[in-house]
DRENKOLMAR-126551 format. One record per residue (C-alpha): chain; y, x, z. Coordinates in pm, 1 decimal. Layout:
BEGIN
A Y X Z
...
END
This chain:
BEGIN
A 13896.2 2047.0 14787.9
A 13653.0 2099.7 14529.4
A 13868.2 2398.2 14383.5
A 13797.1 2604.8 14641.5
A 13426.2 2650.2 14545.5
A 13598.2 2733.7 14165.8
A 13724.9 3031.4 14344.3
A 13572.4 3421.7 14289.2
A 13528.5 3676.9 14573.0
A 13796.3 3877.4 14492.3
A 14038.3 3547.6 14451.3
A 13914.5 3409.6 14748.0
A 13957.4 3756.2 14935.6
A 14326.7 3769.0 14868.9
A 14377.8 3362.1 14956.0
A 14249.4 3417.9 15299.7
A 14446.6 3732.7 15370.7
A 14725.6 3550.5 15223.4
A 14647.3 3275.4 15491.7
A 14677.4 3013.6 15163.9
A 14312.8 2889.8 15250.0
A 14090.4 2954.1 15565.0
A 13725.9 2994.1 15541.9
A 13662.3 2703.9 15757.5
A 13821.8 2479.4 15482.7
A 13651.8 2735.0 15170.3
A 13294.3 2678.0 15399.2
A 13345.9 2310.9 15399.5
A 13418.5 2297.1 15032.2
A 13111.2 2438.9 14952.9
A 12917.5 2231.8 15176.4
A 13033.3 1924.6 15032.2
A 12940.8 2082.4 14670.7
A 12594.9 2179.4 14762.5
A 12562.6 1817.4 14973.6
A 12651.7 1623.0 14564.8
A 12438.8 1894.7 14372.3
A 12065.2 1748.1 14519.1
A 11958.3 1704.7 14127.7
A 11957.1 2094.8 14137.4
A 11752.9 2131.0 14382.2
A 11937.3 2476.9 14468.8
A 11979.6 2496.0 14794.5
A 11662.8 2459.2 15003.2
A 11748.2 2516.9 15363.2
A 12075.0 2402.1 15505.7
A 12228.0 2631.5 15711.3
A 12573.3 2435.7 15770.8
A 12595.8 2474.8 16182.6
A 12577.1 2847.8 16129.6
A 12817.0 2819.6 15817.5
A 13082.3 2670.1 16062.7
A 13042.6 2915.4 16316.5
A 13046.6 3227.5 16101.6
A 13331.0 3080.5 15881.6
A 13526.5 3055.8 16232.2
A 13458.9 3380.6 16353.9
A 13549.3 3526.3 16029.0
A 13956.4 3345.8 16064.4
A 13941.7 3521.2 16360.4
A 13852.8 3868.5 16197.1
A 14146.0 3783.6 15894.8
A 14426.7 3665.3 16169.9
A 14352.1 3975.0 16378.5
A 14363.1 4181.0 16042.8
A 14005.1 4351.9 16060.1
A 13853.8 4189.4 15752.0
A 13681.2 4346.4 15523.5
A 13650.3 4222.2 15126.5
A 13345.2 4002.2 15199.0
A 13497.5 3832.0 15517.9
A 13470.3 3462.8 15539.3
A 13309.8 3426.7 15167.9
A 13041.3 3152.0 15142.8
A 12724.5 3251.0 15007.3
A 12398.6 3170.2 14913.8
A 12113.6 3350.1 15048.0
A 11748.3 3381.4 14885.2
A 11465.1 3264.1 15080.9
A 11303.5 3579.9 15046.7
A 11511.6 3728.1 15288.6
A 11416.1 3705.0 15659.6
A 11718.9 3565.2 15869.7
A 11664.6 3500.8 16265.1
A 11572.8 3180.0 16371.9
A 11582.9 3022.0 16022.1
A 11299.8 2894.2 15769.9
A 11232.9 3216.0 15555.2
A 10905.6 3094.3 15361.3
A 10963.4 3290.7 15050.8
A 10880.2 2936.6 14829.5
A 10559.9 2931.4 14945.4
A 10379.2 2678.8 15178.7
A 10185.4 2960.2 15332.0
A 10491.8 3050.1 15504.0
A 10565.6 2702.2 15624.0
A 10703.2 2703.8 15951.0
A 10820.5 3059.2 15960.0
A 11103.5 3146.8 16179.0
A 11124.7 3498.4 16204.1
A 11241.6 3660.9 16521.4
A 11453.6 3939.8 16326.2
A 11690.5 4005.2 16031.8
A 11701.7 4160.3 15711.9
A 11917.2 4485.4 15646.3
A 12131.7 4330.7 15379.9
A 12221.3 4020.6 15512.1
A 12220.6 4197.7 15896.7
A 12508.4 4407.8 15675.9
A 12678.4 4079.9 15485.1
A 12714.4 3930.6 15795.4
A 12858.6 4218.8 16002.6
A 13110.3 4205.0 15677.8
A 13159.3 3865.3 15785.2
A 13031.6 3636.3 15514.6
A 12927.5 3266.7 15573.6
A 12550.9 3195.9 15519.5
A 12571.9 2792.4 15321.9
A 12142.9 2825.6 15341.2
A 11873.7 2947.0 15185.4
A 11857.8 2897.8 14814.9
A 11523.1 2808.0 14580.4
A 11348.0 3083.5 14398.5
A 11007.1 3135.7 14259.6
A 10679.5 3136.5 14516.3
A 10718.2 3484.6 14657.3
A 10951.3 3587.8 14354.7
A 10652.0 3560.0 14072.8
A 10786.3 3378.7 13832.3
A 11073.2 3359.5 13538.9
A 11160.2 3012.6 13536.9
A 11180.0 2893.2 13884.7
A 10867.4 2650.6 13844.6
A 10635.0 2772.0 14088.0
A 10904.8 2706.1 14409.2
A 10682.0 2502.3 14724.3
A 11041.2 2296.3 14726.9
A 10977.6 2206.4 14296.1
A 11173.2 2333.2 13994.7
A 11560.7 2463.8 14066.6
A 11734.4 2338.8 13772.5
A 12017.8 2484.2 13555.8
A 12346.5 2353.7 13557.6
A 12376.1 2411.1 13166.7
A 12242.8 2146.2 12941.1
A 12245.0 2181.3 12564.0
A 12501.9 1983.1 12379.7
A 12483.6 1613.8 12452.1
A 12082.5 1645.4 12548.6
A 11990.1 1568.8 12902.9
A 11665.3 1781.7 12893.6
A 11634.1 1968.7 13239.9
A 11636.8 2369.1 13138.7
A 11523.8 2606.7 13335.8
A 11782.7 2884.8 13574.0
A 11549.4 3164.4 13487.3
A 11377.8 3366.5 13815.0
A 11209.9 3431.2 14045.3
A 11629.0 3399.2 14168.3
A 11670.6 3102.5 14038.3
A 11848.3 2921.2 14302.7
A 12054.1 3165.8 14302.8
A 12169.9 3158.5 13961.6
A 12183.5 2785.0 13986.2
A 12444.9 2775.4 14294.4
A 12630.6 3029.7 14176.1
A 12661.4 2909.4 13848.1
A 12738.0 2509.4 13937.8
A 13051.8 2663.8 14236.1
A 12849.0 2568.3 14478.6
A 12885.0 2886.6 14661.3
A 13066.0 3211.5 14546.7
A 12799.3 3453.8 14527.3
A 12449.7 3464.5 14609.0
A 12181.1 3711.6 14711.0
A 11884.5 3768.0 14471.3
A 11577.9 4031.4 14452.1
A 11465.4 4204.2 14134.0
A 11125.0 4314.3 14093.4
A 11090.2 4256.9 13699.8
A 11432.7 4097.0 13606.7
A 11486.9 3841.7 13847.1
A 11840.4 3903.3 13904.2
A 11909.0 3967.0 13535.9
A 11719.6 3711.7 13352.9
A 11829.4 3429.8 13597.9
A 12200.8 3548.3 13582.5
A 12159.2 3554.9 13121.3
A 12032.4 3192.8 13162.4
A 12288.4 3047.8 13383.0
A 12629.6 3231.0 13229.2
A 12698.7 3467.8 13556.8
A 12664.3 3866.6 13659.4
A 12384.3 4005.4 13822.5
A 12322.7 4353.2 13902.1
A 12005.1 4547.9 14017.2
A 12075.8 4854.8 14178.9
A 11883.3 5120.7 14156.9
A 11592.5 5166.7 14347.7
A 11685.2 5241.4 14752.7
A 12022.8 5176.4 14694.4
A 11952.4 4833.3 14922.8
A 11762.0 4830.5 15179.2
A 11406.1 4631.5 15142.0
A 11370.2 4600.0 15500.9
A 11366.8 4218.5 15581.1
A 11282.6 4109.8 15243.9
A 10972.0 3925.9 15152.0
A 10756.5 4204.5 15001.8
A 10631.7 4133.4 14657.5
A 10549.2 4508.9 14480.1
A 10688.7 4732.9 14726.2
A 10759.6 4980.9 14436.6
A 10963.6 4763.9 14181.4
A 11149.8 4518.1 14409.9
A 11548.0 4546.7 14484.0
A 11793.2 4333.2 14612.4
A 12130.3 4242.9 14445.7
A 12390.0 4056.3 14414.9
A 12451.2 3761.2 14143.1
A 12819.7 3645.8 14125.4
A 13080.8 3475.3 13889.0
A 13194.8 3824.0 13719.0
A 13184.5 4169.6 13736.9
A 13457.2 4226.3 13992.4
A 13275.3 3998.6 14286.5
A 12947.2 4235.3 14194.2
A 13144.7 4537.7 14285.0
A 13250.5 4407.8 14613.0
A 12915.0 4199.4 14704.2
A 12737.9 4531.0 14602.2
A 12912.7 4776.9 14837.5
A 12880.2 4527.3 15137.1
A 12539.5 4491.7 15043.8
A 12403.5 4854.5 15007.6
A 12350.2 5151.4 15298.3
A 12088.9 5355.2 15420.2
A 11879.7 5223.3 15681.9
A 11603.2 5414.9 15870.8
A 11353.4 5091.8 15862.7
A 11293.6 5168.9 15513.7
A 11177.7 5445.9 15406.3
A 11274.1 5424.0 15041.2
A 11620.0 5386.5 15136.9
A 11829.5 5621.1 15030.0
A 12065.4 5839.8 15175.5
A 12359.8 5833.7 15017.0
A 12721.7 5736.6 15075.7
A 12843.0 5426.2 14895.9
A 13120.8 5416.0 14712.5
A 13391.7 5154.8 14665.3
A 13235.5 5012.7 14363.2
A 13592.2 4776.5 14272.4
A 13789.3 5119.3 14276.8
A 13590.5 5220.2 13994.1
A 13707.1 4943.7 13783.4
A 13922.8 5082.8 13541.5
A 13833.4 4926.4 13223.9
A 13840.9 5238.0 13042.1
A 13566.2 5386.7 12900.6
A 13725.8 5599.2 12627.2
A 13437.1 5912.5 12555.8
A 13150.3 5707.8 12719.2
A 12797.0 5781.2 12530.9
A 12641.5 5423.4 12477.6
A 12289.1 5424.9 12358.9
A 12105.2 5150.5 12124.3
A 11750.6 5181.5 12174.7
A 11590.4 5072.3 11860.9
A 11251.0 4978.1 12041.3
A 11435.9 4694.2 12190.7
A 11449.1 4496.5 11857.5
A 11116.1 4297.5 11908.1
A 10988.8 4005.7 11722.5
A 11052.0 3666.4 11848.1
A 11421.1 3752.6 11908.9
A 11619.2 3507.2 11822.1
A 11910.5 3574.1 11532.8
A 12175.5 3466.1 11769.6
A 12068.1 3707.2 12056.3
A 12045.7 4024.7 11784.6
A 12391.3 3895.2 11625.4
A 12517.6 3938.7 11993.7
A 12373.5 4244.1 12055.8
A 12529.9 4382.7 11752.1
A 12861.2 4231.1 11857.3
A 12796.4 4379.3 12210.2
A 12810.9 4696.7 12035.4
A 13121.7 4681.8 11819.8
A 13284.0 4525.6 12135.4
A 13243.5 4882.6 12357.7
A 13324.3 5104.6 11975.9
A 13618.6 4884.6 11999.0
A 13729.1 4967.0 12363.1
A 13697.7 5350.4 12290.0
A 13307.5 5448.0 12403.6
A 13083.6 5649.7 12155.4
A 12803.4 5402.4 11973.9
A 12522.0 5601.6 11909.9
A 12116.5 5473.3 11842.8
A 11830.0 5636.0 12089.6
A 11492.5 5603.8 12102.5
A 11265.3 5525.8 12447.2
A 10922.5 5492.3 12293.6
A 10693.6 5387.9 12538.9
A 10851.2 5034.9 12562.3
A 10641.9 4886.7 12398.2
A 10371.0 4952.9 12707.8
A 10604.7 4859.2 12995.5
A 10547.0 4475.8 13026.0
A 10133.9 4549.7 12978.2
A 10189.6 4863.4 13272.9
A 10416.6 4602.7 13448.6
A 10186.4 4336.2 13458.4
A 9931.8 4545.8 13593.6
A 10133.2 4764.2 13864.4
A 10299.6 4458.8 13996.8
A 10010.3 4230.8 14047.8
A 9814.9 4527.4 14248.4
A 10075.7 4599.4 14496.3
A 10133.0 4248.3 14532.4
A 9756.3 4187.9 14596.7
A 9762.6 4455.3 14866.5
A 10102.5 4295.6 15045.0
A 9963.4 3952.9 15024.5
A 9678.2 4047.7 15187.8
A 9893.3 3990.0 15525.0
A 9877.3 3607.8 15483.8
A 9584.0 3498.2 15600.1
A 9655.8 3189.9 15898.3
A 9583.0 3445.3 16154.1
A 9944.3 3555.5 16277.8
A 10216.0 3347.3 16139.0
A 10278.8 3054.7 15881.9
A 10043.9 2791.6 15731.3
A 9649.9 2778.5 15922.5
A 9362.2 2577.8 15763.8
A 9182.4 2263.8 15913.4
A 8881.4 2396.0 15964.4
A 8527.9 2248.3 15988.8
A 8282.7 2298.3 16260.1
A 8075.1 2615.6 16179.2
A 8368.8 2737.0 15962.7
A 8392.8 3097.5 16054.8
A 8713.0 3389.6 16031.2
A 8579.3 3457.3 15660.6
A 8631.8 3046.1 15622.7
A 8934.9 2987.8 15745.8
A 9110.7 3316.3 15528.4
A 8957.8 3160.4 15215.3
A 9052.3 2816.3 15277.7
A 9397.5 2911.5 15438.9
A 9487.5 3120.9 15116.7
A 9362.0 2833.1 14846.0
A 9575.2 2581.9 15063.2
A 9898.0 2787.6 15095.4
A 9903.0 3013.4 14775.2
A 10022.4 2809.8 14427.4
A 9836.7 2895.1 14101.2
A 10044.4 3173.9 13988.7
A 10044.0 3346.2 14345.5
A 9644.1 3318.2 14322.3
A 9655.8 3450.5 13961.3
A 9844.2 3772.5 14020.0
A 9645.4 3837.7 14361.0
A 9316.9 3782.6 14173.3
A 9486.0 4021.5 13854.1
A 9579.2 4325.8 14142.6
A 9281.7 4309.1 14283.9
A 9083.4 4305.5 13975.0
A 9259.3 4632.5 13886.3
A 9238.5 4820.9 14256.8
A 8864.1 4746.4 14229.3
A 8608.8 5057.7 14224.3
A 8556.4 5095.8 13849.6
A 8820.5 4952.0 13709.9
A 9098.4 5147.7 13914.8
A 9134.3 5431.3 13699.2
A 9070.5 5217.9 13383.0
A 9406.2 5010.4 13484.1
A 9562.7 5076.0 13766.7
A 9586.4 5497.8 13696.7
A 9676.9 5478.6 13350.8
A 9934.9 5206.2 13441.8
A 10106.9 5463.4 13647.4
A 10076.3 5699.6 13417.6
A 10229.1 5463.3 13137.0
A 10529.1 5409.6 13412.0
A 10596.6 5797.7 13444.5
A 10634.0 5841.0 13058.4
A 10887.3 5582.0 13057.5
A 11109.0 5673.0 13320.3
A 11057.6 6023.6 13108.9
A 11195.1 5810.6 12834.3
A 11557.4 5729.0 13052.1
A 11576.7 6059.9 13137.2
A 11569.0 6247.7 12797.3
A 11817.4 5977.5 12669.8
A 12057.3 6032.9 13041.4
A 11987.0 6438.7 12973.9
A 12148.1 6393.0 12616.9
A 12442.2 6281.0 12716.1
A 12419.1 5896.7 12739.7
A 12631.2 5733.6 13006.8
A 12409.5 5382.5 12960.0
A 12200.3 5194.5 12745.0
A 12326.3 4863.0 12603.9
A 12058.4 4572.6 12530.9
A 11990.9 4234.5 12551.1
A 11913.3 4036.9 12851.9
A 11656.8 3800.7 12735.5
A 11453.9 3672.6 12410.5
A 11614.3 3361.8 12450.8
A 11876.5 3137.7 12599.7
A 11707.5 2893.0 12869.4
A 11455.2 2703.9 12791.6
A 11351.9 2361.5 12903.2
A 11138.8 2308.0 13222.0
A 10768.4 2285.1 13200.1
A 10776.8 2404.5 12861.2
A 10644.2 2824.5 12933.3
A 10397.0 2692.5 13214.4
A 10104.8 2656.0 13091.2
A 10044.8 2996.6 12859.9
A 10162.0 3264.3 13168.1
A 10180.2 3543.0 12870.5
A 10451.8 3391.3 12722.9
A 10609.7 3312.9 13058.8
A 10564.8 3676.3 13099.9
A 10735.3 3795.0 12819.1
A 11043.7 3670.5 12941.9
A 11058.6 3977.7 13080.0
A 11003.6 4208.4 12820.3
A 11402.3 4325.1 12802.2
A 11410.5 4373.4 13191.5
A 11073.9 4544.9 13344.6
A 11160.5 4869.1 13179.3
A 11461.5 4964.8 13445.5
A 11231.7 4841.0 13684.5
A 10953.6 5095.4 13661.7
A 11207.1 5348.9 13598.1
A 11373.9 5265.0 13926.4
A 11743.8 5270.3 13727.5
A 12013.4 4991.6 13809.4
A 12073.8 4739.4 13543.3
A 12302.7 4446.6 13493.4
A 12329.4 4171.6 13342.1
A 12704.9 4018.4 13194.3
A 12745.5 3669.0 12999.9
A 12890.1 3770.5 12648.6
A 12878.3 3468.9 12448.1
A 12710.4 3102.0 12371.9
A 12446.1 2988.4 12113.3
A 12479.2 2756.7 11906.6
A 12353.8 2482.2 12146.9
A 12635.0 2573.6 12396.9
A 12407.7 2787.1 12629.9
A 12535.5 3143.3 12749.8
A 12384.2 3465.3 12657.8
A 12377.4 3773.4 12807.0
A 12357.5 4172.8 12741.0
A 12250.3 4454.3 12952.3
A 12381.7 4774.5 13044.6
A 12137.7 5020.2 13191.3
A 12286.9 5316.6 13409.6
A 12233.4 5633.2 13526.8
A 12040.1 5631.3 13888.0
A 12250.8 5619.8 14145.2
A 12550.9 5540.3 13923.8
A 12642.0 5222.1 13967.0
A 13018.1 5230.5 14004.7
A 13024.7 5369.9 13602.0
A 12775.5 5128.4 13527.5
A 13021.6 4856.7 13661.2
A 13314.2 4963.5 13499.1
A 13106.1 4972.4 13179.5
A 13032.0 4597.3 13233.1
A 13381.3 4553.3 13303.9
A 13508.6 4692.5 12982.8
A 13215.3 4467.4 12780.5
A 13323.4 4156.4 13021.0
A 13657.4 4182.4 12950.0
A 13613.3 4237.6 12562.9
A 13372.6 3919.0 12551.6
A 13609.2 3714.2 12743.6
A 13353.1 3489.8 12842.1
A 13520.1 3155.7 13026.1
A 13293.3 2880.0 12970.4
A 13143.0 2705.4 13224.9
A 12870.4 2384.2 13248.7
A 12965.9 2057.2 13224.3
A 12954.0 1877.2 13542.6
A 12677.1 1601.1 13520.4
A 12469.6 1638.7 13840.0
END
């Protein structure tokens, strides 16, 4: 039984059409998976009575022969996205309670594709976060452990959970968001794909907001392949947001060829920093001879206002996360304050927000409001944006030039052990330094496992795309995936 979770997407796909598995039995495999994996603390909602029902409906779909690629796949969904009727508290006890009364666009789309919601997976309090330590449920844990030493590392985030389930076969692909590299980081840590698209490619309707400008749903799955098809169900344009796009969406696992013969790959020398480890530059530079190898053009690019992105990040996301947490406040929905006699409305919003908000929730509200302030707006928040325009200027000049994408690496480092980032946030935050960058320029990014340190734990590299490009920048990942050959998984100890 315990196979079945082993399976990918696109293996699964053809078993059930096949009629070799059903996805009541794939459903139940998983559930028994995620019902043994408690020590990862993955999975924080269960979801099982609606698992059974959707995986049934989906045989039904497959025996009639109207199923599409995603139907009756088991997945993980993020508790950042809003599903009817079930907790959707975004990790934070603010939201405790919260049942909302509609659904999100992408999973409103996954579903109507037929996939099987297992439940709602652990991420970072309202997706702030790298490591997956500031969850209302505790720390999601990574199934990867270095060499014989039982030290708990951290999945990455703020889609941690994600990464985790996917990673240990507990389900066989997951939904994450991406506001800073919280798809890509998580998915580097834990040895799987993740993919941002770009920027109103998915719809954000339904999601938890965190910075309205920056944030983007993807999918994180075991390989390249099961992005492409988890993608396409995924994406769409939908009226409720208005930064959706309207565009048609391709069939992303067409475009897998493998062949990227007279592809323009750039190396952007501003993404050498210090503190990179040896083994993730000796990667990078293997990254490189890997796509020379399969036929694409190496050549070196500049983007030189990197070095101000996490700074402009750190300031841009905070504010428009100060001005969309502003909602919570006890009045409407989720956690209220006990309240003492005299205690008035200005009361029980103070005391309601110190209750339900965690420390680094409080510290980027109090940062984005600090910078919106009178005086200190243009000093910050202005020349932030301004910072955020020259770089996307950056991406453009190198795309103009002829550059198809933009390898890199995925992180500083491989994962690193819980509790051990916490207490300095700045170096927390510079987990991110690799990853903002496609963020503020709105471009889709991915993230693909290319190798282990020396500890055993995987690594990853990035490709950057071209907006709206994703299909090339899939097959790009392809061609790297299948040169790196990457195999390993964790050792089973939880």
């Amino acid at each position: 039984m315990s196979e079945l979770t082993k399976l990918k997407i696109a293996e699964a796909r053809d078993a059930l059409r096949k009629g070799d598995v059903t996805s009541a039995e794939l459903t139940e495999a998983c559930l028994s998976a995620i019902e043994g994996a408690g020590k990862l603390n993955a999975f924080v909602h269960d979801t099982s009575e609606i698992a059974r029902r959707q995986a049934e409906v989906a045989d039904s779909r497959i025996k009639d022969g109207d199923a599409p690629s995603m139907c009756g796949i088991p997945l993980g969904i993020k508790d950042l996205f809003c599903i009817k009727g079930v907790p959707s508290q975004a990790a934070s006890n603010i939201l405790g309670g919260f049942k909302p009364e509609y659904e999100s666009t992408v999973t409103t789309q996954l579903f109507g594709a037929g996939a099987v919601m297992l439940g709602k997976l652990n991420m970072d309090e309202f997706a702030m976060g790298s490591s997956n330590e500031t969850s209302c449920y505790g720390n999601a844990v990574n199934p990867w452990r270095r060499g014989n030493d039982d030290e708990a590392l951290t999945p990455g985030g703020s889609s941690g959970g994600s990464a985790s389930a996917v990673s240990a076969d507990l389900c066989l692909g997951a939904t994450g968001t991406d506001t800073g590299g919280s798809i890509r980081q998580p998915a580097a840590f834990t040895g799987i794909t993740g993919i941002k698209p770009t920027y109103g490619r998915c719809s954000r309707w339904g999601i938890v907001a965190f910075a309205s400008s920056l944030d983007q749903a993807g999918p994180m799955t075991k390989d390249v392949r099961d992005a492409a098809i988890m993608l396409e169900a995924m994406c769409g344009h939908d009226p409720k947001d208005s930064t959706s796009a309207d565009l048609a969406v391709p069939n992303f696992e067409a475009m897998l060829t493998g062949d990227i013969k007279g592809k323009t790959i750039g190396i952007p020398r501003e993404y050498r920093m210090d503190g990179m480890s040896d083994e993730i530059d000796a990667l990078w530079a293997e990254g490189r001879k890997m796509l020379e190898d399969a036929g694409a053009k190496v050549v070196d690019i500049s983007l030189p206002h990197t070095k101000y992105a996490l700074p402009a990040y750190y300031v841009i996301a905070p504010a428009e996360a100060s001005s969309n947490l502003a909602r919570y406040d006890g009045v409407r929905y989720g956690h209220r304050a006990k309240l003492s006699q005299g205690d008035g409305i200005t009361e029980m919003y103070e005391k309601t927000r110190a209750e339900g908000f965690g420390d680094e929730v409080k510290r980027r509200v109090m940062v984005g409001t600090y910078v919106l302030s009178a005086g200190f707006y243009d000093a910050y928040y202005n020349r932030a944006r301004k910072v955020r325009t020259l770089i996307k200027k950056d991406f453009e000049d190198v795309f103009a030039q002829g550059v198809d994408a933009i390898l890199t690496p995925a992180t500083p480092s491989a994962a690193f052990p819980l509790g051990m980032e916490v207490e300095d946030p700045v170096q927390m935050y510079l987990n991110d330094v690799f990853t903002v960058t496609v963020n503020l320029a709105g471009l889709p990014g991915i993230s693909v496992p290319a190798g282990t340190d020396k500890q055993g734990l995987p690594l990853g590299l990035q490709l950057i795309g071209r907006p709206w490009e994703e299909g090339d920048l899939l097959n790009c990942a392809y061609a790297l995936e299948q040169s790196a050959g990457f195999v390993a998984k964790p050792s089973k100890w939880w």
